[in-house]
C-alpha positions in Angstrom: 0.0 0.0 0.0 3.0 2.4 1.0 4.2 1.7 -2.4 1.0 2.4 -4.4 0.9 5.5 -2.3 4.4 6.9 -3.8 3.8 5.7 -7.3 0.3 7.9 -7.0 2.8 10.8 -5.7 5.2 10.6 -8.2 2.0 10.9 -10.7 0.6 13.8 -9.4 3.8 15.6 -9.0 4.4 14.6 -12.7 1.0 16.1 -14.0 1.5 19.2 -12.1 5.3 19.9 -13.5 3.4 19.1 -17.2 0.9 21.3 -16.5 3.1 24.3 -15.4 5.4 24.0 -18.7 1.7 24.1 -20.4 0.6 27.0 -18.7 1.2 30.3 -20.7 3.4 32.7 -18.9 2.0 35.9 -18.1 2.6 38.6 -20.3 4.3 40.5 -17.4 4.9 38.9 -14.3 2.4 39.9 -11.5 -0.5 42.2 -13.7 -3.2 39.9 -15.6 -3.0 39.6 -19.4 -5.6 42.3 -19.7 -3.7 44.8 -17.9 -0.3 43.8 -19.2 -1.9 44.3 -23.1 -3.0 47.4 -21.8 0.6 48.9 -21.2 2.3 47.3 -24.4 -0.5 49.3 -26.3 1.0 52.4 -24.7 4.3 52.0 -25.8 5.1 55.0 -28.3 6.8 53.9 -31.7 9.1 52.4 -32.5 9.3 50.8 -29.1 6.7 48.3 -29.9 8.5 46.6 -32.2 11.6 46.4 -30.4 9.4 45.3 -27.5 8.6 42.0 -30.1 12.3 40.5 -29.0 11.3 40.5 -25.5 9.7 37.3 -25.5 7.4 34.7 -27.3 4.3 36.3 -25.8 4.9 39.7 -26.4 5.6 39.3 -30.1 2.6 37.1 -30.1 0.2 39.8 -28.7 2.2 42.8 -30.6 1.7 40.8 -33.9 -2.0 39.9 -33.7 -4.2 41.8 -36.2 -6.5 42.6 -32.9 -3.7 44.5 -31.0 -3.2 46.9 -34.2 -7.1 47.6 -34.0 -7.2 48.2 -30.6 -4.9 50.7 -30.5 -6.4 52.6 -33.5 -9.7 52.0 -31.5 -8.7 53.6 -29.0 -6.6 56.1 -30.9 -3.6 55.4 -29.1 -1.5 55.6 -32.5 0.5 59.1 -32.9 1.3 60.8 -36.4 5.0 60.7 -37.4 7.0 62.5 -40.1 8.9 60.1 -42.3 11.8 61.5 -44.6 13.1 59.3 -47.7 16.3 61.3 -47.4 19.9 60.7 -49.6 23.8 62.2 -49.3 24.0 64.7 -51.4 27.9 63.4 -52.5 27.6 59.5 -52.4 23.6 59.1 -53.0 23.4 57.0 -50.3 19.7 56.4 -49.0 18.3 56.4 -45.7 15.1 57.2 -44.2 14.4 59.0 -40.6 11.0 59.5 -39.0 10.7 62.3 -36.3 8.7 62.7 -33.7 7.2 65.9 -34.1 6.0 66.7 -30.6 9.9 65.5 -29.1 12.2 66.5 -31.8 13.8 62.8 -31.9 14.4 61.0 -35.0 14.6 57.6 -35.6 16.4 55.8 -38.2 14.2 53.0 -40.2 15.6 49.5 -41.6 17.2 49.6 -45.6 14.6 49.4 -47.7 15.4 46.0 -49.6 16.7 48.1 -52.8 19.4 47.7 -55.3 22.8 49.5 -53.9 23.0 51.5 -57.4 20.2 53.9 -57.5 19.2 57.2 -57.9 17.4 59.0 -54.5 14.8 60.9 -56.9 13.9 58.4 -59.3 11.7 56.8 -56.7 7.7 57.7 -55.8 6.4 57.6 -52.7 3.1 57.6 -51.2 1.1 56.1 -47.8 -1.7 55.1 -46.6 -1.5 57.0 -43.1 -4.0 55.7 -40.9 -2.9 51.8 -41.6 0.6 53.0 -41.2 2.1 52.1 -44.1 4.5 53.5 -46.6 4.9 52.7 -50.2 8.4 53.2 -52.4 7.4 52.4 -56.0 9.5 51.8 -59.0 13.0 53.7 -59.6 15.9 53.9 -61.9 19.3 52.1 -61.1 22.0 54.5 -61.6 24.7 51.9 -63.0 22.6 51.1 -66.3 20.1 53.9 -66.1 17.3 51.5 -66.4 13.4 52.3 -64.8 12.4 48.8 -62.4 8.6 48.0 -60.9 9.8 47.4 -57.4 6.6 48.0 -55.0 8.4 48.3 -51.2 6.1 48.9 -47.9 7.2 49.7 -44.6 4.7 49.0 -41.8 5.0 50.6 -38.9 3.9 48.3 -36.6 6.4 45.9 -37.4 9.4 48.1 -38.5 10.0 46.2 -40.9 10.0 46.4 -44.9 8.1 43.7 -47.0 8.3 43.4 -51.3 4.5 43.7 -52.2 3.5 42.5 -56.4 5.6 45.0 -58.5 4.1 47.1 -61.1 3.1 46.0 -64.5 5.6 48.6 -66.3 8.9 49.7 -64.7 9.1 53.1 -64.2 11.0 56.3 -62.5 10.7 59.9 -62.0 6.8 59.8 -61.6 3.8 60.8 -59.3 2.2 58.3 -56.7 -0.6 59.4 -54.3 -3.2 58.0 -52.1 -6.3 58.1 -53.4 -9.6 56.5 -51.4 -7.2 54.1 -50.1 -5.5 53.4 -53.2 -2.0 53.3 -54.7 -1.9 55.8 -57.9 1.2 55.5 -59.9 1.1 58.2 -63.1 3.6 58.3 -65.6 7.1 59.0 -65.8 9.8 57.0 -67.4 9.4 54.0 -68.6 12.4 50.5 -69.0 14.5 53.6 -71.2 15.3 57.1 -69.3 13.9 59.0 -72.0 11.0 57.0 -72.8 8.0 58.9 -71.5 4.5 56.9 -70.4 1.3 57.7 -70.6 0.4 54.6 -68.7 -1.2 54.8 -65.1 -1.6 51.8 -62.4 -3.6 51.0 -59.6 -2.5 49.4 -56.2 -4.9 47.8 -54.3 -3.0 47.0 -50.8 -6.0 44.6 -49.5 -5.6 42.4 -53.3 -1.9 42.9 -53.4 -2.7 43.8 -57.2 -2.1 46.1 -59.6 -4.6 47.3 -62.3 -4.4 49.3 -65.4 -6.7 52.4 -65.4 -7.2 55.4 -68.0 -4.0 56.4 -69.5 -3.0 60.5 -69.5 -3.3 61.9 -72.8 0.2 63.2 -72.9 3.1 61.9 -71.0 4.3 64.4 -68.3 7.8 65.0 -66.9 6.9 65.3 -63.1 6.9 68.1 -61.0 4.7 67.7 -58.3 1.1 66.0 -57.7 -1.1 66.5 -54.8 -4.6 64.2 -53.9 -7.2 66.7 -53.1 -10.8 65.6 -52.8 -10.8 62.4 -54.3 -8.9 63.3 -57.1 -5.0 63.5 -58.1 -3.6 66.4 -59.3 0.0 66.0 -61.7 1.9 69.0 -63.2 5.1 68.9 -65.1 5.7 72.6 -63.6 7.7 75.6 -65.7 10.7 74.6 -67.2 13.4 76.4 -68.2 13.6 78.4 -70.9 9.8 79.2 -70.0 8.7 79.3 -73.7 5.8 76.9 -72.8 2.9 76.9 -70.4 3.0 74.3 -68.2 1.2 71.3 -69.1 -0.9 69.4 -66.0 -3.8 66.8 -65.8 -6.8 65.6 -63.1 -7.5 62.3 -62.5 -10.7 60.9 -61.4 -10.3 57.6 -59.5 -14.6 57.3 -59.6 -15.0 57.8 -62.6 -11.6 56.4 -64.2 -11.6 59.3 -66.1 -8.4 62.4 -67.3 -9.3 66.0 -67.6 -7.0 68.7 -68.0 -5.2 71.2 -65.3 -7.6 74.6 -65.5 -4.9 77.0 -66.6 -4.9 79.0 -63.6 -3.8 76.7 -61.2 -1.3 74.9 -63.6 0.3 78.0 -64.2 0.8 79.2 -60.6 1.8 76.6 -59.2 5.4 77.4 -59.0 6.5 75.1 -56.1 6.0 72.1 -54.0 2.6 71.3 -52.6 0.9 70.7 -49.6 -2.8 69.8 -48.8 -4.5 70.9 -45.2 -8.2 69.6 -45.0 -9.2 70.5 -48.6 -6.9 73.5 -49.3 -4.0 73.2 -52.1 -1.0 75.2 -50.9 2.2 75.8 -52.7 5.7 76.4 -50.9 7.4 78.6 -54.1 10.6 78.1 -55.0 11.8 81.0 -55.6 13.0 84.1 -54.0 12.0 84.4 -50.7 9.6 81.5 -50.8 6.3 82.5 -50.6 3.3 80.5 -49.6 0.4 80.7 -51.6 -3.4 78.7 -51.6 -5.8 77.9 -54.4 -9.0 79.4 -54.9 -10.3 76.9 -56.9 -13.8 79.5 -57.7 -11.2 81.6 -59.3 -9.0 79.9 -60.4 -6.3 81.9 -59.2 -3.7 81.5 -56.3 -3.7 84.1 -53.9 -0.4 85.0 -51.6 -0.5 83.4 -47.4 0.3 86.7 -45.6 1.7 86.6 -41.7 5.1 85.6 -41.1 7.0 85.0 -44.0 8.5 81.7 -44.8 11.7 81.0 -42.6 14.3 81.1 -45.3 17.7 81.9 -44.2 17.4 78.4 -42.1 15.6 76.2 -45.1 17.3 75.7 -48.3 16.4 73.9 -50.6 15.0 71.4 -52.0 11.9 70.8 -49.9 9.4 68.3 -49.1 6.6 68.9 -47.3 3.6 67.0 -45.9 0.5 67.9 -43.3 -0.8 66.6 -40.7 -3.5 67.6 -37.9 -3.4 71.1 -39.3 0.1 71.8 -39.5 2.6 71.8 -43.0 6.3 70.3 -42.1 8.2 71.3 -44.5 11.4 69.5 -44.5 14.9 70.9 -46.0 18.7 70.2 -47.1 20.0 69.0 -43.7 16.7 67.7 -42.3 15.8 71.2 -40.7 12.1 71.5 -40.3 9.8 74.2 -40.5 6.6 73.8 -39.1 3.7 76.1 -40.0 0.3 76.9 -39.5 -2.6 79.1 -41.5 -5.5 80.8 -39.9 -7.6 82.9 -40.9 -7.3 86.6 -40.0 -9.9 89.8 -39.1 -10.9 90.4 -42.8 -11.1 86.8 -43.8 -7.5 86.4 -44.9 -5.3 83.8 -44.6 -2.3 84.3 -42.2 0.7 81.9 -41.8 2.9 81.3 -38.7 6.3 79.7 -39.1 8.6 78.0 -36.7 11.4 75.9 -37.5 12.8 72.1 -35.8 16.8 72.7 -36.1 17.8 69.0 -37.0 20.8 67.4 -35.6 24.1 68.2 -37.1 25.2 64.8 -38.4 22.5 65.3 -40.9 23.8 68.6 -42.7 24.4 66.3 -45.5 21.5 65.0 -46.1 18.6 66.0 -48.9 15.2 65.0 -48.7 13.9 63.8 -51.3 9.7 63.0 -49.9 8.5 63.3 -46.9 5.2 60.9 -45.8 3.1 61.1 -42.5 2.2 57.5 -41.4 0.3 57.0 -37.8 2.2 54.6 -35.1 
């Protein structure tokens, strides 16, 4: 009987040691799962992902579709400013994101990118509010040819991922969000000089590319901006300024091409910048200026208040908006933020202040600049 007794023992203490190596650990020692998910949803980019190497669980729960939905749920994701940015002597790439309400910047992975390219040649767009970025297409600067590549950062994750390339290689075009959609216009095609009237369509849920109405005419590009539902593409002046600018509308709804009323394709003398449904331009020449459409007139009317902080910007600029304010971004990463309000009589009034970037990026040019929410 003694010996039946141990052997039943020896069982039980068996079963139990099983069941603990079973049993989960807790997410952090001490709090219940429901708490512990509570503060890994706090942590501010790009903590979380570094938070994934902690343990099994933790890149378990930080990885589930559920915890990225919670904490847009609960609108615990921030907006960040993210620079595609190149040396200005060796053309090496990088990209930075900045915290705009600290002033730190953080430096992203390589995007998983041929060595030999050239920093402008790419487009860039995002989808903020998934926070994701898209790189599209590109020219390699050892045999000058266009490629498809379609790279996506996801912030979540901090990592970069190759998504289905696009169904003509191409380089120096316009990309923009549209509804939720990936709209890549133009360019150059497989040849440097070989100008495309062809546009494409990403849809990030399919992972596919579509063909939708071409432009009429193939357009060197400028600048584009997504206003309303519809994309906007200029080829700008050029020099020697014998020709008006040439510039088309794109209407994702209707699939359909109209052209640039000559008003606004004619002023717009700069790099753009959309807050809520205004079109502002950042000129780029003499002093600057800031200017906004009045698309009832069709005529661009001059931003008065502060003028634009130019003895600490020089260019060239990119420039983005979020929540109201413009970040425009310049050689060596310096950042000026502004805002527009209107004034007594109605008019618009600007108010600049500028983000001094750190020294060791005095070599640095940006080349887009995205705002994705982490």
């Amino acid at each position: 009987m003694a010996v039946s007794e141990s052997s039943s023992g020896k069982q039980q203490l068996d079963d139990d040691q099983e069941y603990d190596q079973k049993k989960p650990e807790p997410l952090i020692p001490g709090l219940p799962d429901e708490i512990a998910e509570l503060c890994l949803l706090h942590l501010p980019y790009p903590y979380q992902s570094l938070a994934r190497s902690v343990c099994c669980s933790w890149n378990r729960i930080i990885t589930d579709p559920g915890f990225l939905l919670c904490k847009r749920s609960l609108s615990l994701s921030l907006p960040y400013l993210f620079v595609f940015a190149f040396h200005n002597s060796t053309a090496r790439i990088q990209w930075q994101a900045l915290d705009p309400r600290s002033g730190r910047w953080f430096l992203l992975p390589s995007m998983p990118c041929p060595k030999a390219v050239c920093p402008p040649g790419f487009a860039c767009a995002s989808i903020p509010r998934q926070g994701q970025l898209y790189v599209l297409g590109g020219i390699r600067s050892d045999t000058q040819t266009s490629i498809n590549t379609t790279m996506v950062y996801t912030a979540s994750t901090n990592q970069w991922s190759l998504a289905s390339p696009m169904m003509a290689p191409r380089s120096f075009f316009a990309a923009g969000n549209v509804n939720g959609k990936i709209i890549a216009v133009g360019g150059s095609g497989a040849e440097y000089n070989d100008s495309i009237t062809s546009v494409e369509c990403y849809d990030p849920q399919k992972d596919t590319w579509e063909h939708v109405a071409n432009m009429r005419v193939g357009l060197a590009r400028y600048d584009s901006a997504v206003v309303g539902g519809k994309m906007y593409v200029t080829e700008g002046w050029t020099w020697p300024f014998l020709f008006s600018p040439r510039g088309g509308v794109y209407d994702l709804q209707g699939d359909t091409w109209q052209e640039m009323k000559d008003g606004m394709k004619e002023g717009w003398t700069g790099v753009s910048v959309v807050v809520g449904d205004r079109l502002f331009v950042i000129s780029e020449y003499g002093d600057c200026p800031m200017k906004v459409y009045l698309p009832d007139h069709d005529t661009w009317q001059y931003v008065g208040g502060d003028k634009f902080p130019r003895e600490a910007m020089q260019r060239p600029f990119a420039v983005n908006a979020v929540e109201g304010k413009i970040y425009v971004v310049s050689s060596g990463l310096n950042v000026a933020i502004g805002s527009a309000f209107e004034g007594q009589n109605g008019e618009l009034i600007a108010k600049w202040e500028v983000m001094a970037a750190p020294k060791a990026f005095r070599d640095l040019f940006p080349s887009s600049c995205q705002v994705l929410y982490a």
